[in-house]
C-alpha positions in Angstrom: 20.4 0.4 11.9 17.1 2.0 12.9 14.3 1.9 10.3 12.3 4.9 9.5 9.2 5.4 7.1 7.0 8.4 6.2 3.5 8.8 4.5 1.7 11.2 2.8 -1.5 9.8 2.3 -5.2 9.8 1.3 -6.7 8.7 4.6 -5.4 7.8 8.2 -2.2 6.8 7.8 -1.5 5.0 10.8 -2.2 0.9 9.8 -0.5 1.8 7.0 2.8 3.3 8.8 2.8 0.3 11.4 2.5 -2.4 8.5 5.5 -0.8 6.6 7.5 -0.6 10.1 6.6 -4.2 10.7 8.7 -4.6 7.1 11.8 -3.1 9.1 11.4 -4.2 12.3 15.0 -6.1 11.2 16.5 -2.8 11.8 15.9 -2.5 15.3 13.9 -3.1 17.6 14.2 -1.3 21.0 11.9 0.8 20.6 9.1 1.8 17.9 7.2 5.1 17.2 4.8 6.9 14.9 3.8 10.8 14.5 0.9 12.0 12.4 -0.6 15.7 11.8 -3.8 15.6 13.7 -5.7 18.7 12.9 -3.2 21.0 12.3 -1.3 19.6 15.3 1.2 17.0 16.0 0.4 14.1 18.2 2.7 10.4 18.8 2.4 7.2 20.1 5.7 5.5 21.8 6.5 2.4 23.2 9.6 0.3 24.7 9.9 -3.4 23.4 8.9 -4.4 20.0 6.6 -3.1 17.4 3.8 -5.0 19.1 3.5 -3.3 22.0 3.3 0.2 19.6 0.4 -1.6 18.1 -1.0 -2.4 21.5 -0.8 1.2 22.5 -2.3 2.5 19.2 -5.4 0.2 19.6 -5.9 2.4 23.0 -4.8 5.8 21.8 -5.7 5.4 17.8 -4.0 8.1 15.3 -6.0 10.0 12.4 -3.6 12.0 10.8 -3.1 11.8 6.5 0.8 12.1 7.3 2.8 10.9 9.8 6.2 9.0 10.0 7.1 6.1 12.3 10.3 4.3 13.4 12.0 1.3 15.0 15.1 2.0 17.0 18.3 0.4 17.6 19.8 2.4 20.2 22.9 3.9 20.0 22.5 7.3 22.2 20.4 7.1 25.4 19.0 3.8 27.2 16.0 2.0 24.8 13.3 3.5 26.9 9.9 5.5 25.4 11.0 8.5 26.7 14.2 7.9 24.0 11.9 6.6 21.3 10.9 8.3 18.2 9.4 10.5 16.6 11.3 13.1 18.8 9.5 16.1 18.6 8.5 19.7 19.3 5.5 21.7 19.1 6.6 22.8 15.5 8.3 19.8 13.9 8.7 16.1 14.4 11.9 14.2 13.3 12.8 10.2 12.6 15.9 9.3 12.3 18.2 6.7 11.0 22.6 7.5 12.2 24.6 9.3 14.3 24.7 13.1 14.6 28.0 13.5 15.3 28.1 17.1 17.1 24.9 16.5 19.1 26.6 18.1 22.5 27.7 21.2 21.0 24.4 21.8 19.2 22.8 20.9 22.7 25.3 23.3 24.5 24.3 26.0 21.9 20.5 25.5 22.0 20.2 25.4 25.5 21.8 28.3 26.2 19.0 29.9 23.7 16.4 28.6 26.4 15.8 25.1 24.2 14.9 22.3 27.0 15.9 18.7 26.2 13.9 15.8 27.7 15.8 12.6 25.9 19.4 11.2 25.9 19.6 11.0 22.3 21.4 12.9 19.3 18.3 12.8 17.3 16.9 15.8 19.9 19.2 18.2 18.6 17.9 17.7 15.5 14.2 18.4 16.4 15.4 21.9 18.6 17.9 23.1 15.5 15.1 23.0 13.5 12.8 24.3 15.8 14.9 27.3 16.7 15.4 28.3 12.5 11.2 28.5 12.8 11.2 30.6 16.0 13.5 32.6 13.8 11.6 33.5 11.1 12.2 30.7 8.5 10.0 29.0 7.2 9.8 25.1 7.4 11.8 24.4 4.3 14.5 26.7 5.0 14.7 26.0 8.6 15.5 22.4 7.4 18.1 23.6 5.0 19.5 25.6 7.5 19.7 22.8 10.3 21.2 20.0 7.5 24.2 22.5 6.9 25.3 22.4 10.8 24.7 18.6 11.3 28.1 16.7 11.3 27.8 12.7 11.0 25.8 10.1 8.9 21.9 10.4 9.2 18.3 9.4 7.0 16.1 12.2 8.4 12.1 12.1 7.8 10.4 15.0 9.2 6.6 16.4 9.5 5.5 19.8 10.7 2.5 21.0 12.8 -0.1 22.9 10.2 1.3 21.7 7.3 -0.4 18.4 6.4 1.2 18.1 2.5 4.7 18.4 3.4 7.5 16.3 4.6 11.2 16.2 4.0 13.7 13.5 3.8 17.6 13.7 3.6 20.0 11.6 3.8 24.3 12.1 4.5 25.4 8.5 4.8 22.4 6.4 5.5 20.1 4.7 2.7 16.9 6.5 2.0 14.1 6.0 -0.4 11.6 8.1 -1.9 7.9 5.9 -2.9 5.8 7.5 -5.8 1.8 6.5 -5.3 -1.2 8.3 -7.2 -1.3 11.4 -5.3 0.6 9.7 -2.4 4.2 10.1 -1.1 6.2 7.4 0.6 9.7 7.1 2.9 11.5 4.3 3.7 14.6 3.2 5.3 14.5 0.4 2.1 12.2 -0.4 -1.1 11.2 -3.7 1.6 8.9 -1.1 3.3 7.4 0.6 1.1 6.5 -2.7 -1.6 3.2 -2.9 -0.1 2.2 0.5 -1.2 4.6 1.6 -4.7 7.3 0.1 -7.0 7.9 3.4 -8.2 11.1 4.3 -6.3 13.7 7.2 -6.2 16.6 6.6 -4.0 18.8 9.4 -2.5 22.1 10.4 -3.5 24.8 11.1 -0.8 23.8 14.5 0.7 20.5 14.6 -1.0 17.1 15.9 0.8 14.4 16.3 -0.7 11.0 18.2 -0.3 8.0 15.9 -0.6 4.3 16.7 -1.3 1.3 14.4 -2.4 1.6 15.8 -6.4 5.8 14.6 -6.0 9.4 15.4 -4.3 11.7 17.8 -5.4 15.3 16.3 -5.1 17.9 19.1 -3.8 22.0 18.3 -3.6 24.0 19.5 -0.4 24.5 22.9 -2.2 20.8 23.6 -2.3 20.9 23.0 -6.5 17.6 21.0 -7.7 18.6 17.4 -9.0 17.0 15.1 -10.5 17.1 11.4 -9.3 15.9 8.2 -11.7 12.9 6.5 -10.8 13.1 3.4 -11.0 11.0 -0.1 -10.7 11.3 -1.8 -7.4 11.6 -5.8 -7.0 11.1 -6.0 -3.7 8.2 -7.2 -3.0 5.8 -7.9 0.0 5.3 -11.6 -0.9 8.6 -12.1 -0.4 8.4 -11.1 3.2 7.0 -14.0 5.7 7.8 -17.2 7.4 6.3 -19.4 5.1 5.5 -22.4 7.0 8.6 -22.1 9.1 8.4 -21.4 12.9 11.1 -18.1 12.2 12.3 -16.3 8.7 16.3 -18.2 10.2 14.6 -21.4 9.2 13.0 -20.5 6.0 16.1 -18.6 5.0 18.4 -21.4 6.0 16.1 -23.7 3.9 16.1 -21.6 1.2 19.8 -22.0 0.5 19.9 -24.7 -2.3 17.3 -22.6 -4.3 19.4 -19.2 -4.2 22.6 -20.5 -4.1 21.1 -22.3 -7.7 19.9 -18.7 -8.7 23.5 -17.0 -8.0 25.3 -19.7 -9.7 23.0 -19.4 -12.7 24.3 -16.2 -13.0 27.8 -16.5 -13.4 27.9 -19.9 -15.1 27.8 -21.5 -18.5 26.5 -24.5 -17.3 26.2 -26.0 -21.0 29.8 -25.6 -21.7 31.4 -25.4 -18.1 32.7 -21.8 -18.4 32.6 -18.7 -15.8 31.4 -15.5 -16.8 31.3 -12.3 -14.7 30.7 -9.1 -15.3 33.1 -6.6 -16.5 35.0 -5.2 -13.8 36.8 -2.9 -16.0 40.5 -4.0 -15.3 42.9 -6.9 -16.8 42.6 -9.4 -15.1 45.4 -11.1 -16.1 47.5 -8.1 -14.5 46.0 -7.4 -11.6 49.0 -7.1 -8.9 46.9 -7.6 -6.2 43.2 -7.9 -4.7 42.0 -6.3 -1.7 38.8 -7.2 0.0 37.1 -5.7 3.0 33.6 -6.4 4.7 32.8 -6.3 8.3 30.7 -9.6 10.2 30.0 -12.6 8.4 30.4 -10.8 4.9 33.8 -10.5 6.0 34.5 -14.3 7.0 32.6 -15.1 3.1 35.8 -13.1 2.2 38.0 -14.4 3.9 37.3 -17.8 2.3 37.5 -15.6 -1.0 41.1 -15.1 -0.3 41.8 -18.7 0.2 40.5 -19.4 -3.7 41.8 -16.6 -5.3 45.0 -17.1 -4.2 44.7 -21.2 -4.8 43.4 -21.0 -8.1 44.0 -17.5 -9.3 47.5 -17.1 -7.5 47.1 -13.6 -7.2 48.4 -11.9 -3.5 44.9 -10.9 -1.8 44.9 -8.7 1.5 41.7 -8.8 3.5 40.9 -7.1 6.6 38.2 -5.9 8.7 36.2 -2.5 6.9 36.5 -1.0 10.2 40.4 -1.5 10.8 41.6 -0.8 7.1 39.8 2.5 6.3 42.0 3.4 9.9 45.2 1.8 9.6 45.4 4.0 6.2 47.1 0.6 4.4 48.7 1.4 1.0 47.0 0.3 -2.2 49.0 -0.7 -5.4 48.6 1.1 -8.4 46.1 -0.6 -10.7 44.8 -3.1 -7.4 41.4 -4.5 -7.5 39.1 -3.2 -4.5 36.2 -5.9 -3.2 33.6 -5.3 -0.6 31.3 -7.4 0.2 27.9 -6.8 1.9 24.4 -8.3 2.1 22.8 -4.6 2.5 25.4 -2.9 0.4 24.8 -0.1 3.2 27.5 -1.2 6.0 28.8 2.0 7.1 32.4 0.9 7.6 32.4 -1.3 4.5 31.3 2.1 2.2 33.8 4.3 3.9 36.4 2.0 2.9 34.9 1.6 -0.4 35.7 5.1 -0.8 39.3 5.0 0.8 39.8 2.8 -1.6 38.3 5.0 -4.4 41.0 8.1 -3.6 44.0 5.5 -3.3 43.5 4.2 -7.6 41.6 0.9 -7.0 39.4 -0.3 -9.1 35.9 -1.2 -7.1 33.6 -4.6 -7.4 31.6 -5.3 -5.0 29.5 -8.3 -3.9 26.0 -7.4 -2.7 22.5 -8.8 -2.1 21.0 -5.3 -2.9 21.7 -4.0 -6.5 20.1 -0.2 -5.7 22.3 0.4 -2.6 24.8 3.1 -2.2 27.7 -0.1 -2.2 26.4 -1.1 -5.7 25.7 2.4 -6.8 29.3 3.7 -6.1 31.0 0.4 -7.6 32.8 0.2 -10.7 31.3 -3.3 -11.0 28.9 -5.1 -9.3 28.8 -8.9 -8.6 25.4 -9.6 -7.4 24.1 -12.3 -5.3 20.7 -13.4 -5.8 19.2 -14.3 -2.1 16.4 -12.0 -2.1 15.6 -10.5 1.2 17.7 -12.0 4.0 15.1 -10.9 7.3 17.0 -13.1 10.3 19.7 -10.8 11.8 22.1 -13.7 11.5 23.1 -14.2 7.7 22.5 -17.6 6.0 21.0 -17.9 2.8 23.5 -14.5 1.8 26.4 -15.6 3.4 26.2 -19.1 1.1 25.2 -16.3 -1.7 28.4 -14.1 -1.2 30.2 -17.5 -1.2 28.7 -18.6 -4.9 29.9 -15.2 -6.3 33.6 -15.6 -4.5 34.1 -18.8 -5.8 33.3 -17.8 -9.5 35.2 -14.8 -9.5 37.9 -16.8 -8.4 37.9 -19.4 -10.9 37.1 -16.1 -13.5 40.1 -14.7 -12.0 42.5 -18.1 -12.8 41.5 -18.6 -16.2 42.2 -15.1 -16.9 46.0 -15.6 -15.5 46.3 -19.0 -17.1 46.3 -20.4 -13.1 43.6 -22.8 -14.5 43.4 -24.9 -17.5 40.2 -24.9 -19.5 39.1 -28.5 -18.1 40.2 -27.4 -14.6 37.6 -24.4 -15.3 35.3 -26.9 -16.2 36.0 -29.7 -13.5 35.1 -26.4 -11.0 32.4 -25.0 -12.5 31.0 -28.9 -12.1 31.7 -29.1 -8.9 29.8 -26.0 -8.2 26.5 -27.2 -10.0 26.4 -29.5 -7.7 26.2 -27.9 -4.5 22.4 -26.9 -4.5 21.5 -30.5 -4.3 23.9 -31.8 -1.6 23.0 -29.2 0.8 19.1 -30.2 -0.5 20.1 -33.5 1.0 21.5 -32.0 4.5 17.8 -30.3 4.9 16.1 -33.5 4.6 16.5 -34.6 8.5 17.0 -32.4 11.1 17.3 -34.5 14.1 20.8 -35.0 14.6 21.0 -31.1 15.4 18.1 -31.0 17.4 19.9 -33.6 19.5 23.3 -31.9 19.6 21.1 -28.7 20.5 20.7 -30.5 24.2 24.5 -31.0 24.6 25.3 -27.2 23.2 22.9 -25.4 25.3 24.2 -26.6 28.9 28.0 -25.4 27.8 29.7 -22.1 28.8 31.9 -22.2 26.2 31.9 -23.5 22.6 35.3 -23.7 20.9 35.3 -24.2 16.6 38.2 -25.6 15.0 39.0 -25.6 11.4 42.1 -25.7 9.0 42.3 -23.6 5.7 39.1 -23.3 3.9 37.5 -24.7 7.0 38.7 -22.0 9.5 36.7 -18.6 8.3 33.9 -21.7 8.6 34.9 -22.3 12.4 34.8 -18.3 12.7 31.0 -18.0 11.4 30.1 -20.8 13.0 31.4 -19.3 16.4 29.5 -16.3 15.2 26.6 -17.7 14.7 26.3 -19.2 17.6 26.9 -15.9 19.7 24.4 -14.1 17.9 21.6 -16.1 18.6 22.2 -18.4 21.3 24.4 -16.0 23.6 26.7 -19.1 24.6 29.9 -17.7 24.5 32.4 -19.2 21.5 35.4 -18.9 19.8 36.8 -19.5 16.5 40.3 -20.8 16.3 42.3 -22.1 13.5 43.4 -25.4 14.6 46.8 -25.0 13.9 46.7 -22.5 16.3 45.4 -25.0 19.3 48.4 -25.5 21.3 49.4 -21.7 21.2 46.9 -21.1 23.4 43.2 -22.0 23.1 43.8 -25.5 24.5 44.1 -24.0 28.0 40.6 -23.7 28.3 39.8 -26.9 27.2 38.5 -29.4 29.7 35.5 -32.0 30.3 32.9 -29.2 29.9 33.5 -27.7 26.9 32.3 -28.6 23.4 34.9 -28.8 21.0 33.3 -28.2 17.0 35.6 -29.2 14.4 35.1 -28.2 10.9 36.7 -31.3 9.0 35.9 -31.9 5.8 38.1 -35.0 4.0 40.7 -33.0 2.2 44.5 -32.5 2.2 44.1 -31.1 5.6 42.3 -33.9 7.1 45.6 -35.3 9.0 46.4 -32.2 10.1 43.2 -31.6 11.7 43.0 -35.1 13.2 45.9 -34.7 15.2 44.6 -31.7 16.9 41.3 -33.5 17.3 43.5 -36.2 19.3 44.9 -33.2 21.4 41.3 -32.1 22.2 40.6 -35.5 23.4 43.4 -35.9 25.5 42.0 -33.4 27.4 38.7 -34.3 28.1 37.3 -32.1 25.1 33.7 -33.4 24.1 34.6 -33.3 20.2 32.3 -32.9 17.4 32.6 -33.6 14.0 31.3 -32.0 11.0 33.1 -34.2 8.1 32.6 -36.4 5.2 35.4 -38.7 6.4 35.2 -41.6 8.4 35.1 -41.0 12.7 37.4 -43.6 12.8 40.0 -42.4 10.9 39.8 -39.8 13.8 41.2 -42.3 16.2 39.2 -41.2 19.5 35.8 -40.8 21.0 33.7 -38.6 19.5 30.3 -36.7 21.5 28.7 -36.3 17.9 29.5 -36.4 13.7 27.7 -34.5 11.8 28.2 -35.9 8.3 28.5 -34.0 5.3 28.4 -35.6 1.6 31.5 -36.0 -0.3 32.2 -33.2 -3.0 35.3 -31.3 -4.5 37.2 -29.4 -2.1 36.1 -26.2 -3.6 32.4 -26.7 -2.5 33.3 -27.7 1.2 33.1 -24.5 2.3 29.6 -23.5 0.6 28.4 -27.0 2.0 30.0 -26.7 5.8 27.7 -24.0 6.4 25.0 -25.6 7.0 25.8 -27.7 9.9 26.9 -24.4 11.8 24.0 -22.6 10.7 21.4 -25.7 11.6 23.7 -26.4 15.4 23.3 -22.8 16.1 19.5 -21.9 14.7 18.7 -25.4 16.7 20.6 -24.4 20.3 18.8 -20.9 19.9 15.5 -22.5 20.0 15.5 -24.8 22.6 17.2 -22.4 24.5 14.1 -19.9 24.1 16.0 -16.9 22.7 14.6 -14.6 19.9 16.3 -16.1 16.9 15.1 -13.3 14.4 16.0 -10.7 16.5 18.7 -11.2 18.8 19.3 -8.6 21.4 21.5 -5.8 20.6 21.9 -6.8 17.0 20.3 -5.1 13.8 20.5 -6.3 10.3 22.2 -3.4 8.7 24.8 -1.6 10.8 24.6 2.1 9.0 26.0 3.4 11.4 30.0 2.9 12.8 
């Protein structure tokens, strides 16, 4: 969750540390934080709020030191205050950090006892004092780090600098991502290759357990025994170009607008346009016998899922079980022999989604996984990977890689069918058509905006916001229900309409919006009959269809229309009304849209 960077530089380090933060901020942003070696000592600046008001102090109180480390906090122990902000630190060492530390209270208990006072509520503390105490020992830095990794329990990115020693600093990592920059005789650490493009392509990335000992000339990788390993370097593609608004007023806009162009690039790499034909990569199994496929994610990767299920089972007929990362790694659910294991995740970092990955793993599946990040520890532990190609996604609340995720679904479904003989060669094609065209219909729903901005006015005065939808089109009422929350902090709900009169109709009345995801398929009298039930009640209905509003029979507040396509596409091309109603009601109702409060990008932590 929390983003964490580190230099060892040629000259103050500070700019640089803040800029590269900046890159993160997506993290968190409760608090921000940087620590240099100032003359043989260590020094910080803190502050509470967002990175701005760090920069704000540092214009004051200016750093000078050649290494330092900084971080952006989302809190997870102790309030978001300075006093719980990073760098935490001690006369002897200073510590960032990216997790949970598990067994913070006992170390705590143990250190104070040794006369160790604590002056912040968080775990990362313990971290800082452990360390500390292995030096007042006798160790030296190194092995006092070495020493302090073998008693933490949890999962953790650790940077860390030490007073006198201005070319040294030591990363690990047990859980959360962590990457190593290579400069001409300069160092870098970074939560992500994002933060770090500014300065270095040249990147190693940790293994799980890995910590390394970094000096301006290089790192020297160590395993969790201790044993030197060595890591490949390779070539970064983020890059810092990538990273800014454009001419859009926040990156939700640019990267909702960006959606017909990515979706394009995703689709380009699984289809044979010329010839109509779907080609993934090896996953390493038979398709054609696969008993059953599995899929876990956790947020809005796990809705994109859930509309996998829907097409795998429609045109693939193959039995698929999906469920929430954080619920199946728990419930310990039984995997067949020879199953097929997807996760999906835009960060390919989500703590929950991994640990099931790896349940998974030990039960026989075979592991694919869907991901917008091809050097995460997702990808890197996967049998088989099934990028998407939406480039950096910096809005908390996913667009451009939930339509992404979607593209690669829909082609590993149809992959999946011909394989099994569930689709016929021109049904293959007649898909893969319909696909091709979906960049340019949701081109056109970009062109004019107004209808949502209008809508916005209506949404924004409400309470409550219910979403309806029917079988492709009810994961789409769950994001856009989702959405909305994140961003707007209306309170909404989700419901498959079928489900309407079993209970989510008592708290329908005059004042509450009722969204209906409709698009004109074989469901389409189905969900008009609920719509009716709405309006009996004095629901204020809107519709998000293709189909006529009259063929809905009553009043409608609103109709959103989308263009006509093959049922396939509807749900790739209903996402964009809920994104647009949601980005829309967010700004007018003054919120920060990029950065909603309490949510980070990627949740590392469970």
């Amino acid at each position: 969750m929390c983003g964490i960077v580190g230099i060892l530089g040629g000259k103050s380090v500070a700019t640089d540390l803040v800029d590269a933060l900046r890159r993160l901020e997506y993290r968190g942003y409760d608090s921000a934080g940087i620590a240099t070696v100032e003359n043989g000592h260590l020094d910080r600046r803190r502050a509470e709020g967002k990175l701005r008001n760090l920069e704000t102090r540092l214009n004051a109180e200016p750093l000078s030191g050649r290494t330092g480390i900084g971080h952006t906090r989302w809190a997870t122990h102790g309030r978001p205050i300075e006093r719980n902000a990073h760098p935490h630190m001690s006369a002897k060492v200073s510590v960032v950090h990216n997790g949970i530390i598990e067994n913070f209270r006992e170390l705590k208990e143990q250190l104070s006892a040794k006369g160790h006072v604590f002056e912040t509520d968080t775990d990362t503390e313990a971290v800082v004092h452990l360390i500390t105490d292995g030096m007042q020992n006798g160790l030296d830095s190194i092995s006092a780090v070495r020493a302090a990794l073998e008693q933490l329990r949890g999962a953790f990115a650790l940077g860390i600098i030490f007073a006198g020693e201005d070319d040294l600093m030591i990363a690990a990592r047990q859980g959360s991502p962590l990457a190593i920059g290579h400069g001409r005789g300069e160092m870098y650490l970074g939560s992500d290759a994002i933060a770090l493009a500014p300065f270095t392509d040249a990147i190693t990335y940790l293994e799980e357990g890995d910590w390394a000992v970094m000096r301006r000339a290089g790192a020297q990788v160590f395993d969790r025994t201790g044993a030197p390993v060595t890591r490949p370097l390779v070539k970064s593609v983020a890059s810092s170009l990538l990273v800014d608004k454009g001419n859009h007023r926040h990156f939700m806009a640019k990267e909702i607008h960006e959606q017909p162009e990515v979706i394009s690039h995703t689709l380009s790499n699984y289809l044979d346009m010329a010839n109509g034909r779907v080609s993934i990569p090896d996953l390493g199994i038979d398709l054609a016998t696969v008993p059953r496929v599995t899929i876990s994610a956790c947020g809005t990767a796990y809705y994109a899922g859930l509309v996998g299920k829907y097409w795998i089972e429609r045109y693939a007929r193959v039995p698929v079980e999906i469920d929430i990362a954080s619920e199946l790694r728990y419930r310990e659910a039984p995997l067949p022999e020879g199953g097929l294991a997807l996760f999906v995740s835009q960060s390919g970092e989500t703590a929950d989604t991994l640990a099931t990955l790896r349940y998974a793993r030990a039960n026989g599946q075979r592991i694919a996984s869907i991901v917008n990040v091809r050097t995460s520890t997702i990808a890197r532990e996967s049998d088989a990977v099934l990028p998407t190609l939406a480039g950096p996604e910096i809005g908390v609340a996913s667009t451009k890689a939930f339509t992404c995720q979607l593209s690669a679904l829909a082609c590993l479904a149809i992959a999946l069918g011909r394989a099994r003989g569930a689709i016929s060669e021109e049904q293959e094609q007649e898909l893969v058509s319909a696909l091709i065209e979906v960049p340019r219909l949701i081109s056109t729903m970009l062109v004019d905006e107004t209808p949502y901005v209008e809508l916005a006015h209506q949404l924004s005065k409400a309470r409550d916001v219910l979403y309806l939808g029917r079988g492709l089109s009810y994961p789409l009422a769950l994001e856009g229900a989702l959405k909305l929350k994140e961003i707007s902090y209306i309170h909404a709900e989700g419901y498959a309409a079928g489900e309407l009169k079993h209970g989510p109709i008592a708290l329908i009345d005059e004042t509450v919006p009722v969204i209906v995801v409709a698009p004109e398929d074989d469901l389409l009298e189905k969900t008009v009959s609920n719509v009716q039930e709405v309006a009996a009640r004095g629901g204020q209905i809107v519709l998000i269809s293709n189909a006529d509003p009259e063929t809905v029979g009553c009043e409608l507040a609103a109709h959103i229309k989308i263009p006509d396509a093959h049922p396939l596409t509807y749900p790739l091309i209903s996402a964009v009304p809920v994104q647009l109603l949601a980005y829309h009601t967010a700004v007018l109702m003054g919120t920060d849209v990029d950065q909603p409060r309490n949510l980070a990008k990627s949740v590392t932590v469970e």
